[in-house]
C-alpha positions in Angstrom: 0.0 0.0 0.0 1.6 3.6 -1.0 1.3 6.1 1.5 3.6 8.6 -0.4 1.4 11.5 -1.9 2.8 14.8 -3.7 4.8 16.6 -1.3 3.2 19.5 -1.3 -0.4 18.2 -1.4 -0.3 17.6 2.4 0.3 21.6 3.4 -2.1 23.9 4.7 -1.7 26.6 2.3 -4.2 28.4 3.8 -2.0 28.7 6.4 1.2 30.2 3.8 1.3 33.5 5.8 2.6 34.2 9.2 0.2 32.9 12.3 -0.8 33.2 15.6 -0.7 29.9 17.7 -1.3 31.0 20.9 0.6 33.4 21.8 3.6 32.6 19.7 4.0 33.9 16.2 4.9 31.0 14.1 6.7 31.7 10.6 5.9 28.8 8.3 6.7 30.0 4.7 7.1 26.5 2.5 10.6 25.9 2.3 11.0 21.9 0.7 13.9 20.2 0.0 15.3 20.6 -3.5 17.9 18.1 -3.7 18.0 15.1 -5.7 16.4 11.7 -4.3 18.4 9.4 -5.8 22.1 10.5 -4.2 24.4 8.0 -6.1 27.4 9.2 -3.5 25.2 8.3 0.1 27.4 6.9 2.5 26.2 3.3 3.9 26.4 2.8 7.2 24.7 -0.4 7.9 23.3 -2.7 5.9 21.9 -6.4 7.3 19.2 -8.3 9.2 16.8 -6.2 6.5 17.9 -3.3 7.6 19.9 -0.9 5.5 20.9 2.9 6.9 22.0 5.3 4.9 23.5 8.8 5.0 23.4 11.5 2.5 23.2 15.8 2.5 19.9 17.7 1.4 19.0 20.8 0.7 16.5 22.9 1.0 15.2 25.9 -0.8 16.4 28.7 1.2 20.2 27.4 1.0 20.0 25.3 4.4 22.2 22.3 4.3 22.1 19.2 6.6 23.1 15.6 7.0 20.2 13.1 7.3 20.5 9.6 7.9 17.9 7.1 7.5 16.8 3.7 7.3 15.1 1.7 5.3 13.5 -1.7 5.9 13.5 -5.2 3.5 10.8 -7.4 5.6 6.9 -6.7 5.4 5.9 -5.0 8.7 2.5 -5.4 10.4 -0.2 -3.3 8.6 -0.3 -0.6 11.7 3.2 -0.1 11.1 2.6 -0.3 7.3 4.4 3.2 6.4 5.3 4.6 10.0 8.4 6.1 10.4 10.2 8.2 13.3 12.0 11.5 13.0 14.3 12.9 14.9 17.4 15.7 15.0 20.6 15.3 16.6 21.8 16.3 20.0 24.1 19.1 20.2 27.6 18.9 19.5 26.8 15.4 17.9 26.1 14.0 13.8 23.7 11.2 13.2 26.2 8.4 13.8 27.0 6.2 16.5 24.1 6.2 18.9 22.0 7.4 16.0 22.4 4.4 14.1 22.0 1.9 17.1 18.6 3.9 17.4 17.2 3.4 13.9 17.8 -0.3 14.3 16.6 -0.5 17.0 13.5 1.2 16.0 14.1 -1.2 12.4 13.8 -4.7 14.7 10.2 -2.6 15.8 9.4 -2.1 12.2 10.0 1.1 12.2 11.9 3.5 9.6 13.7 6.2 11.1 15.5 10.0 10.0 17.8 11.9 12.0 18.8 15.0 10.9 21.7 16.5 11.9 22.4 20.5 12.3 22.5 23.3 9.8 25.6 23.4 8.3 25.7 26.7 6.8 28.4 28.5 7.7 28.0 32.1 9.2 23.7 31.5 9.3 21.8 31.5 12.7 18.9 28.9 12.5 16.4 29.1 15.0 14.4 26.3 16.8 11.3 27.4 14.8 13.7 26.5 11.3 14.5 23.3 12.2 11.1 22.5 13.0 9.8 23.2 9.8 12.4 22.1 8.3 12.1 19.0 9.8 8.5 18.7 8.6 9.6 19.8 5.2 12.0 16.5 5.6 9.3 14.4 6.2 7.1 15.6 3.2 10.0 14.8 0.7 11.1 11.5 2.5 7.9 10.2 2.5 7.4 10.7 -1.4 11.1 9.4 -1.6 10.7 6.1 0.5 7.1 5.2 0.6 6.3 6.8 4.0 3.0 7.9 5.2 3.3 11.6 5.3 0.4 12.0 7.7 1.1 10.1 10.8 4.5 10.0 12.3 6.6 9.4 15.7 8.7 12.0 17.0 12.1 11.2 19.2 14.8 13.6 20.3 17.7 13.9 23.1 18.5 17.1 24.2 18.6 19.9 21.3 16.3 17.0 18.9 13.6 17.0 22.1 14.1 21.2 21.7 13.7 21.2 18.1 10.7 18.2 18.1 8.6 20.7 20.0 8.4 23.3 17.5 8.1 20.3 14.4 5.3 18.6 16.3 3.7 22.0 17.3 4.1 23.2 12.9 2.4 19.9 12.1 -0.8 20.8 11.5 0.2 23.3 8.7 1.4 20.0 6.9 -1.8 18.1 7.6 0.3 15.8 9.9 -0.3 14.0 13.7 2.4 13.1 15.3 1.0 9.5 16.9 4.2 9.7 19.5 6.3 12.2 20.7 9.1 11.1 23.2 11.6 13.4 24.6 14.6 13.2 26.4 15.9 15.8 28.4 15.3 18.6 26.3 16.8 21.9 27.6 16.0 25.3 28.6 12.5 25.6 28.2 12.1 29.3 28.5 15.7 30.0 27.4 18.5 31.7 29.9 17.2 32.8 32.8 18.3 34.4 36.2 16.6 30.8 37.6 19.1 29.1 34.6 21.8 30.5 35.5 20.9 30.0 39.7 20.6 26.3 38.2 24.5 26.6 37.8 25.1 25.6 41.4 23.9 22.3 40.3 27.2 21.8 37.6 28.5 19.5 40.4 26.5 16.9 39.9 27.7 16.6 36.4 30.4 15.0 37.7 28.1 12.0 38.0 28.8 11.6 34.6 32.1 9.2 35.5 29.6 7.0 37.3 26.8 7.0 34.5 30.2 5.8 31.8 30.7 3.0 34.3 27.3 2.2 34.0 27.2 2.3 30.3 27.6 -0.9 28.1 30.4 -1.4 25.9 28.5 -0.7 22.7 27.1 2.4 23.7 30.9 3.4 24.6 32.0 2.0 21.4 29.6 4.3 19.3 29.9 7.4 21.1 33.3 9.0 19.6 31.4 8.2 16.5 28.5 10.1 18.1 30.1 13.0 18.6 30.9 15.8 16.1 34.6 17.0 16.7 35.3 18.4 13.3 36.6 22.2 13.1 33.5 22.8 10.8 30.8 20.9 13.1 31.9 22.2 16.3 31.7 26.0 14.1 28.1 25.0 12.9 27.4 23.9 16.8 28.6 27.1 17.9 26.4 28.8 15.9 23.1 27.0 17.3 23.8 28.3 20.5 21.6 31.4 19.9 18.5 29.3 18.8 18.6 27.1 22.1 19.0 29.6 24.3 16.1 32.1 23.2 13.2 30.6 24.9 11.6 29.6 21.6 11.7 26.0 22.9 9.0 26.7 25.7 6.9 28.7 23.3 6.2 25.7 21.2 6.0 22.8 23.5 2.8 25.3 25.1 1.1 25.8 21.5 1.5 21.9 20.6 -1.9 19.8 20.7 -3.1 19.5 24.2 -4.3 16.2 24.0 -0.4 15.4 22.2 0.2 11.4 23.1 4.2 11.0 24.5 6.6 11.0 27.1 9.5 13.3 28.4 11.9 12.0 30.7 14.6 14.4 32.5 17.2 14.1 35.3 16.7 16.1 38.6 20.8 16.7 38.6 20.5 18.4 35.1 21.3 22.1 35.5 20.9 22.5 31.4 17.3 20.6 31.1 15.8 22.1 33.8 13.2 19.5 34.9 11.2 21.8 37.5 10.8 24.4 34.9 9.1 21.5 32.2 7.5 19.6 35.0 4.8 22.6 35.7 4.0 22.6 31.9 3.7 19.6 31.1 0.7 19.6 33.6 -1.3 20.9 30.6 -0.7 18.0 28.5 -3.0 14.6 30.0 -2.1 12.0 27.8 1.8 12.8 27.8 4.2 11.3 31.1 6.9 12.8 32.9 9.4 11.1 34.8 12.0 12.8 36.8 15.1 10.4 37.8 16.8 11.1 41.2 20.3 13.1 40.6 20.9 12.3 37.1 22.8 14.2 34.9 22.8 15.5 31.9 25.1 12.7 30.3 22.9 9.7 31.1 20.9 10.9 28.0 23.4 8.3 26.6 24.0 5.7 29.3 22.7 2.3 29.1 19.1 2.7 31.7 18.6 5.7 29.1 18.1 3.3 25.8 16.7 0.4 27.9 13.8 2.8 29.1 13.5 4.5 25.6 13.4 1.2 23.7 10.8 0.0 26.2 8.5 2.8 25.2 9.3 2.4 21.9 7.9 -1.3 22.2 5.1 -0.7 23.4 3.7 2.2 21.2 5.1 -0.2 18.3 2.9 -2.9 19.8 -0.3 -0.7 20.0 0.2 0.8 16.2 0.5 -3.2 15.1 -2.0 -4.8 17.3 -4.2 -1.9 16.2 -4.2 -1.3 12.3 -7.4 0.4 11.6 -6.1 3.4 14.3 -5.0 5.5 12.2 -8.8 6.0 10.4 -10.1 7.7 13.6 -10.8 11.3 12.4 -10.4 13.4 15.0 -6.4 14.2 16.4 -7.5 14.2 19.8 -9.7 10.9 20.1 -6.9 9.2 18.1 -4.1 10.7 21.1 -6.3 9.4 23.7 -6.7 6.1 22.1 -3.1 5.3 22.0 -2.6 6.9 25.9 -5.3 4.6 27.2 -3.9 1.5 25.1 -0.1 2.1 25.9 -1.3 2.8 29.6 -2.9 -1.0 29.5 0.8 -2.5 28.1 3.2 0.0 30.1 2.6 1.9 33.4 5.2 3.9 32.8 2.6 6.1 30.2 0.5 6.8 33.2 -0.1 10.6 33.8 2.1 10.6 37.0 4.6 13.0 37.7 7.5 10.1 39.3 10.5 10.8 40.6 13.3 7.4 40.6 
């Protein structure tokens, strides 16, 4: 069954102009990828158990450049995952390798595709959070012409800067005709920007240090893919640099309180983490029923990465893989919200972990 439609059939174009969302002015001019889909120089990175991943530039209209790396899937999937596929972008100071990859096959041995786009790499540009969420849905409106993927119903992920910049793709959904089924987050940072309370928060930099006892804790192939994780490069740490301003300006906050407020996921932060701030998202996420929040006793900001971290994410995963296959006919409810409380209640019945309780482990 072909899920793939024109890309630019699913936009609202009624909606080409600047809008109010709330209170938050949301430019969403059209801005679609322009490159090539078949890339005859995309770098393989994996490629077995019917599972191939792939890496390969694009660009988009306005000049913006980035790395995306997908995968693609050989074996028939159940029909509720029939054309599902997550999205994600990259943490900061990272490029969609190493962890990236052990995601998206992960996610494949779900029957899930996967993206992860990495950062703007135009030199000497500012992008801000609101950019890379529409570009991100831009992404998924030529990939899923490109690759058979249902354009209309996705799953969001994203660690740090990707859980900053899914709020602002999941919130400019709409305007593509798009429902994000999932949305999980982990430790996304600085809600409402830099703040005299952020910078207060620096007293907790200490318990950073934890970080020598979350590597302990980490297995050896998470340790093995992480200098391939990060992005070292005297370009990519300029292009990081430069994403600084667009993390910092409270945008982040602003879209995660316009999103749907009956938006299905989970967010998961560390009370230890002076850059995620989990007591300034834990009072907004109050306004969101069907979507969890779990604070873990004196994390830090590094066991984003450490082995409880991607045993609890892959968890979730399973379940709201299970629900989408054990369900196919799902996705034909009409209406966004009864389809997000659908999945809560079902996920709640597999996994207690979706209740709405605020825990603290």
């Amino acid at each position: 069954m072909s899920h793939a439609i024109d890309q630019f059939s699913g936009y609202n174009f009624r909606s080409a102009t600047p809008h109010e969302s709330g209170d938050f002015l949301s430019p969403i001019e059209r801005n679609p990828v322009i490159s090539d889909p078949h890339d005859p120089n995309k770098k393989t990175l994996y490629d077995r158990q019917g599972i191939s991943i792939y890496k390969r530039p694009i660009k988009f209209e306005d000049g913006a450049q980035y790395d995306v790396t997908y995968s693609e899937l050989h074996a028939r999937t159940p029909d509720g995952l029939d054309g599902i596929a997550s999205y994600e972008a990259t943490a900061w100071l990272t490029r969609g390798e190493g962890i990236y990859v052990s995601r998206l096959i992960h996610l494949g041995k779900l029957g899930i595709e996967g993206s992860i786009i990495g950062s703007p790499k135009n030199f000497g540009r500012l992008f801000s959070v609101t950019e890379n969420g529409r570009n991100q849905n831009e992404l998924i409106s030529w990939q899923s012409e490109c690759l058979d993927r249902d354009p209309r119903f996705v799953v969001a992920n994203g660690i740090s800067q990707g859980g900053m910049n899914q709020q602002s793709m999941i919130e400019q959904a709409n305007n593509y005709n798009r429902t994000v089924l999932y949305a999980d987050a982990i430790v996304p940072c600085l809600a409402d920007g830099v703040t005299r309370d952020a910078l207060r928060g620096l007293i907790k930099a200490p318990n950073e240090l934890r970080a020598i006892k979350s590597i302990a804790k980490t297995s050896l192939k998470a340790l093995w893919y992480l200098p391939r994780t990060l992005d070292t490069s005297k370009e990519g740490l300029y292009t990081h640099a430069q994403a600084i301003y667009g993390l910092t300006n409270g945008d982040t906050g602003k879209h995660y309180r316009n999103r749907p407020e009956t938006t299905f996921g989970h967010m998961e932060q560390y009370d230890g983490d002076f850059l995620a701030q989990a007591h300034v998202w834990q009072p907004l996420n109050a306004a969101f029923p069907n979507e969890s929040f779990q604070i873990h006793d004196n994390g830090c900001h590094i066991d984003c990465v450490g082995k409880d971290s991607h045993e609890n994410w892959h968890g979730r995963l399973e379940t709201v893989s299970h629900v989408l296959a054990e369900n196919p006919n799902i996705r034909s409810i009409s209406s966004e919200s009864h389809l997000h409380n659908e999945l809560h209640r079902l996920s709640v019945e597999q996994n207690s972990v979706f209740s709405k309780q605020d825990s603290v482990q």
